[in-house]
C-alpha positions as CSV (number, residue, x, y, z in Angstrom):
1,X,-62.5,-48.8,20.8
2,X,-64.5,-50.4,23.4
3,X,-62.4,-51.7,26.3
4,X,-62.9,-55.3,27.5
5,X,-61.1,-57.4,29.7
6,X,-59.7,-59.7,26.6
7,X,-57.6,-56.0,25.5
8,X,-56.4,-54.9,28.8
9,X,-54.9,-58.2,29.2
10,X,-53.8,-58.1,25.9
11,X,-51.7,-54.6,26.5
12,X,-50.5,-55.9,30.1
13,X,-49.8,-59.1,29.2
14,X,-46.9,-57.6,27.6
15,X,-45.5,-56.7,31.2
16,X,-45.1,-60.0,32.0
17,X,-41.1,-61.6,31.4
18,X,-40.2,-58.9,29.2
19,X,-38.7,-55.6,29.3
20,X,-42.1,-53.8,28.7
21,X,-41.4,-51.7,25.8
22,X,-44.6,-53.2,24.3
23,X,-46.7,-52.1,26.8
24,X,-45.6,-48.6,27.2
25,X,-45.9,-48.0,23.5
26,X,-49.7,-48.4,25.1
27,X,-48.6,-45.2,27.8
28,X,-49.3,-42.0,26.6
29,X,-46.4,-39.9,26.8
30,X,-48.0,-37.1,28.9
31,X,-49.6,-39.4,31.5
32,X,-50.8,-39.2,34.5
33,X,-49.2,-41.6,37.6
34,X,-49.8,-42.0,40.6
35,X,-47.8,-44.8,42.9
36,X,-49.5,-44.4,46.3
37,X,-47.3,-44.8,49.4
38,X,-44.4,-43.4,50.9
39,X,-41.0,-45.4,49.7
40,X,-38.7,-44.8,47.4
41,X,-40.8,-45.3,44.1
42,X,-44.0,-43.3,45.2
43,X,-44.6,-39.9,43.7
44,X,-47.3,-38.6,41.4
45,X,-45.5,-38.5,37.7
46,X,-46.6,-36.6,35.0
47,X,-44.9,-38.2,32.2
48,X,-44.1,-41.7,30.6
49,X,-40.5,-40.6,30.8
50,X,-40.4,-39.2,34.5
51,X,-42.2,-42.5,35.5
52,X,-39.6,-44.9,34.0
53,X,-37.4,-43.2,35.6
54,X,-38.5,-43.2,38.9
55,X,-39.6,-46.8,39.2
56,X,-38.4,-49.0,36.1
57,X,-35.0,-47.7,35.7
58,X,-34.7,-48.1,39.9
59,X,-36.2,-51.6,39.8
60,X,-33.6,-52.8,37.4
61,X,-30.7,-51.8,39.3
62,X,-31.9,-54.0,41.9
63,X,-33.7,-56.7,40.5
64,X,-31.6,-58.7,38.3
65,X,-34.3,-60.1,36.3
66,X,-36.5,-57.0,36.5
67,X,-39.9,-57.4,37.8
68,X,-41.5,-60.6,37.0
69,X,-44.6,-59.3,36.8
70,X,-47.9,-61.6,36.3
71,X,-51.2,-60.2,35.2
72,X,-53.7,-61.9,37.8
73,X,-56.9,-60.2,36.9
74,X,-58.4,-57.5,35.2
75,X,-61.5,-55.9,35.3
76,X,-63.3,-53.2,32.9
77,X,-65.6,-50.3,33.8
78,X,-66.1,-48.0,30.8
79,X,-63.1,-46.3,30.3
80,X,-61.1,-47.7,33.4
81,X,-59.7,-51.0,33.8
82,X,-58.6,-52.5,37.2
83,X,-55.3,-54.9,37.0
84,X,-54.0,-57.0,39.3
85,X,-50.2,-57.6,39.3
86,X,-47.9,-60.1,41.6
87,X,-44.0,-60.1,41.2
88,X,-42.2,-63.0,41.7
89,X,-38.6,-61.7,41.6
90,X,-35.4,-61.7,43.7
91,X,-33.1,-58.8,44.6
92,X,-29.4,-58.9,44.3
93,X,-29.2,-59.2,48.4
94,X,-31.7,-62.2,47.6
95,X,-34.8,-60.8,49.4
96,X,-37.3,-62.4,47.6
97,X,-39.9,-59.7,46.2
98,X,-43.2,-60.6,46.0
99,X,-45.2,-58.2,45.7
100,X,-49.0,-57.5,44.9
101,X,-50.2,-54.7,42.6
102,X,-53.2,-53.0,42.0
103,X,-53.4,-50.6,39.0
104,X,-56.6,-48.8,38.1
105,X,-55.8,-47.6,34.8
106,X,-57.7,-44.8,32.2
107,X,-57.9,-45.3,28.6
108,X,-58.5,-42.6,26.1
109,X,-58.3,-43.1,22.2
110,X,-56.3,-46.7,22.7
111,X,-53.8,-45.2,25.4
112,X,-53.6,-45.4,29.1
113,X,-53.6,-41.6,29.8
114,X,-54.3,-42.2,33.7
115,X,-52.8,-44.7,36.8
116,X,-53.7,-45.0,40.5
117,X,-51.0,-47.9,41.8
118,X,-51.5,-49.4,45.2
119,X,-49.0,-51.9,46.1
120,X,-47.3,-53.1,49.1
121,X,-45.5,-50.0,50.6
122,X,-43.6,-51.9,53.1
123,X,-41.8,-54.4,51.2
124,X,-40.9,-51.4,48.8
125,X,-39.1,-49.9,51.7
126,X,-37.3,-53.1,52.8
127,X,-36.4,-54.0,48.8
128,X,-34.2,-50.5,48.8
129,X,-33.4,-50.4,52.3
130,X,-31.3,-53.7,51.7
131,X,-30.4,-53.1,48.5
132,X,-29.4,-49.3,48.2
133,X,-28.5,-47.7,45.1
């Protein structure tokens, strides 16, 4: 498969107002995350599973209508695509969470096998600092 921009948006766009169980059908099971940082959802994951659970599944306690994520661009270098995400959510204390994403993401046979996210580390920290779990 040759990776173009038309397909990564394709697989993220799935992301966007849903639950994301489309998209992650797209995750290999054994990959590799990284969410840069130092809040409460940073850590480097090894799995699909550990990284649901460390973001996802802690997003959704706190984020009524999970996390409104937009696709805003994407480019495509061989094997590695670069997305751009914004949020546009609220939190249950009604912090509005806007937040801007950057995911460089590695493909191998149809999957994404690899993930760098950069996002905004501050506002992280505030979201969970104001709305403990």
């Amino acid at each position: 498969m040759t990776l173009t921009p038309v397909i990564v948006r394709d697989i993220f766009k799935h992301l966007e107002g849903s639950d994301g169980a489309d998209f992650f059908v797209r995750v290999a099971d054994d990959v590799d995350w990284i969410v840069q940082g130092s809040h409460p959802l940073a850590g480097h994951y090894h799995s699909k599973a550990d990284f649901l659970a460390g973001t996802f599944e802690k997003l959704e306690k706190i984020l009524p209508r999970g996390t409104q994520l937009e696709v805003t661009n994407v480019m495509v270098f061989g094997h590695w695509a670069v997305v751009e995400l914004s949020s546009l959510t609220t939190a249950k204390n009604g912090l509005r969470f806007d937040n801007q994403y950057c995911w460089l993401a590695r493909f191998a046979e149809g999957k994404i096998v690899e993930v760098r996210a950069y996002l905004d580390s501050a506002l992280v920290q505030r979201l969970f600092d104001e709305n403990p779990l």
